[in-house]
C-alpha positions, 0 to 999 in steps of 0.5 A: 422212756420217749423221747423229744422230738426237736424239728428244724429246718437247717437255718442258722438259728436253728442249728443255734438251738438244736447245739443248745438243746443237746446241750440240755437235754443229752443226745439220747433224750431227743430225736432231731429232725431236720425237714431239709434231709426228713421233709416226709416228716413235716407232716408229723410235725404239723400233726403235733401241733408246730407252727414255726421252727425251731420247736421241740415236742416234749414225750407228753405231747407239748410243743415248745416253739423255740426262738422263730427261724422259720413258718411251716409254710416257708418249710414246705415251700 
């Protein structure tokens, strides 16, 4: 099975989120990507479709936008 992807950016809202959806979901469904140690991957995110984080992308593709710490733009910076 694939899992989740939950993209964030390290802010306080974000690691809220990030706590909340392991809670959730459980730590072997989801992949957590953090762009402050990953920003390789912030191209993969926006390729998915996120426009803000906190976001998850479910196995099927959907990007669930969860809460808003912050625009992709500010994470590129």
């Amino acid at each position: 099975m694939k899992k989740s992807v939950f993209y964030h950016a390290g802010c306080p809202v974000c690691l809220s989120a990030e706590h909340e959806i392991l809670e959730l979901v459980g730590k072997d469904n989801v992949e957590i990507v953090h762009f402050g140690t990953s920003k390789s991957r912030i191209h993969e995110a926006e390729k998915a479709g996120v426009k803000s984080v906190p976001a998850l992308v479910t196995p099927t593709g959907n990007v669930l936008h969860i809460n808003f710490g912050a625009s992709m733009a500010d994470v590129k910076g």
